[in-house]
C-alpha positions in Angstrom: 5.2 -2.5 20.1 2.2 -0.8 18.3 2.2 2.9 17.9 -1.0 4.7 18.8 -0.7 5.8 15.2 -0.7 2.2 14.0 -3.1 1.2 16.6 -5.5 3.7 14.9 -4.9 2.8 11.0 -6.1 -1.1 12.5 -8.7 0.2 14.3 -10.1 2.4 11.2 -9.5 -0.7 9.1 -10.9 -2.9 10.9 -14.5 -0.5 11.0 -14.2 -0.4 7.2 -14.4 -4.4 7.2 -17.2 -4.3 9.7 -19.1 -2.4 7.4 -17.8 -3.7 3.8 -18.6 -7.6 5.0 -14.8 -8.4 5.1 -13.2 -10.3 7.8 -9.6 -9.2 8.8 -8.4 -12.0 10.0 -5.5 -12.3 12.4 -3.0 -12.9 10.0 -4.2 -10.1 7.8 -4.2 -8.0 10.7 -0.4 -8.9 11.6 0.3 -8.5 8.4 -1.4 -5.0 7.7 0.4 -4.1 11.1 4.0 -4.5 10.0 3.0 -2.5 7.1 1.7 0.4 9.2 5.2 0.2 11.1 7.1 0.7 7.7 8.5 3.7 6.4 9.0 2.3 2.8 7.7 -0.4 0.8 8.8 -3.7 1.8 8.7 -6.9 -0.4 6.6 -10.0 -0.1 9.2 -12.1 1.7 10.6 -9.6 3.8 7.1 -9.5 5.2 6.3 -13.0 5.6 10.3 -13.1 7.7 8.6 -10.7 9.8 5.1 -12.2 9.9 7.0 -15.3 11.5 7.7 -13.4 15.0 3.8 -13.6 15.8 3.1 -16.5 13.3 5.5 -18.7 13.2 4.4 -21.6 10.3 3.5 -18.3 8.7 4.6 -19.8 4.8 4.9 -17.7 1.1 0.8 -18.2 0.8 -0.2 -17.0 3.8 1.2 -13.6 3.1 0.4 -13.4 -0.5 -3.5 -14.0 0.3 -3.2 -11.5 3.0 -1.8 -8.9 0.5 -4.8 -10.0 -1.9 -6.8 -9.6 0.7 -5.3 -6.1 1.8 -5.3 -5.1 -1.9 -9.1 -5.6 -3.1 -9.8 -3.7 0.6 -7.6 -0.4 -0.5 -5.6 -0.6 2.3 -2.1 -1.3 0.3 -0.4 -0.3 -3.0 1.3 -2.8 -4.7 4.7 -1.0 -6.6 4.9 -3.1 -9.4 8.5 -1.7 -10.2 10.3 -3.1 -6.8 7.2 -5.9 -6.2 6.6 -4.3 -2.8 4.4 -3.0 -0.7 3.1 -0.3 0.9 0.5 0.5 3.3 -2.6 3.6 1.3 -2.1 6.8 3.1 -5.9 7.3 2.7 -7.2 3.8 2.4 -11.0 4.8 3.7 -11.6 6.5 -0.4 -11.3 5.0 -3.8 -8.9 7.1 -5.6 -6.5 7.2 -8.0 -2.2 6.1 -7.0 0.4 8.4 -7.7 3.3 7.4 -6.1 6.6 9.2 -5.3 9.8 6.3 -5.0 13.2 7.8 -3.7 16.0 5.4 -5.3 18.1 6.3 -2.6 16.5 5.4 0.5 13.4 3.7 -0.5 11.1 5.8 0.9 7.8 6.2 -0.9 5.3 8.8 -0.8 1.2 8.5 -2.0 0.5 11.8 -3.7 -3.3 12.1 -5.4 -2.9 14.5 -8.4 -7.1 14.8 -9.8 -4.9 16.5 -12.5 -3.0 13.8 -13.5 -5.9 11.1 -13.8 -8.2 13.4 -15.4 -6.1 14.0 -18.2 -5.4 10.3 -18.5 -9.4 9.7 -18.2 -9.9 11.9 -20.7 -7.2 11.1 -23.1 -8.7 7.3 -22.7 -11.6 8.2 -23.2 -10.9 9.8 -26.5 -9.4 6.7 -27.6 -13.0 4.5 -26.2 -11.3 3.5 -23.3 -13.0 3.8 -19.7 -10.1 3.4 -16.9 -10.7 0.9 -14.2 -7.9 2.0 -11.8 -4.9 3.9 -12.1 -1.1 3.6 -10.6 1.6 5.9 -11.7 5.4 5.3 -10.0 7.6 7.8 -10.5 11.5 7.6 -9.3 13.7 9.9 -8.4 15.1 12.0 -4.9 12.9 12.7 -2.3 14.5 15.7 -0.1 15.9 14.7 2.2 18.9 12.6 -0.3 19.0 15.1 -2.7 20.0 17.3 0.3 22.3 14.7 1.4 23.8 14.3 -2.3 
């Protein structure tokens, strides 16, 4: 069952296709759903398992275009660490990826530090290089297990 809070991440993403050109298909649809309905990252196969409940000869390359697909719109972070994914808090923006990865329980939390990338731009930059995009992972305890430790 979709969540009014799901229902209005598709409904937002599927405006920003509208306007960028881009078709969100209903596969990449399904797909960006179970993502909205995660509370952690989930890997590639664990998604295509649950892509089979609405389509079933759902196979391995119908769920790694969809996350292509997802990924060049903003709409999902790949963490290259677990090779998961997770749906951008704030996918309507390009911006810079810091993410927060609890080795506990999985969860994972966006966080958007201008700090952190403009010292990294500017660092680069003194070394002549210009920085396309940026991901930072770091892992640790989020609160609520190192409350539980």
């Amino acid at each position: 069952m979709t969540t009014p809070e799901t229902q209005r991440l598709i409904n937002k993403a599927e405006k920003l296709c509208e306007q960028r050109g881009a078709r969100l298909t209903p596969a990449r649809r399904e797909v960006f759903e179970i993502l909205a309905g995660q509370d952690g990252a989930i890997g590639a196969y664990d998604l295509l398992d649950k892509l089979k409940g609405a389509v079933p000869n759902a196979k391995p390359p119908t769920i790694y275009r969809a996350l292509d697909f997802l990924q060049e719109q903003g709409f999902v972070h790949k963490i290259s660490s677990s090779n998961s994914y997770v749906l951008c808090s704030h996918f309507d923006h390009h911006h810079p990826v810091q993410m927060l990865i609890c080795e506990r329980c999985g969860s994972v939390q966006e966080i958007q530090s201008d700090g952190v990338y403009d010292a990294l731009r500017k660092q680069a930059q003194s070394h002549g290089f210009t920085v396309a995009s940026q991901t930072i992972e770091a892992h640790g305890l989020c609160h609520h297990c190192q409350a539980n430790a």
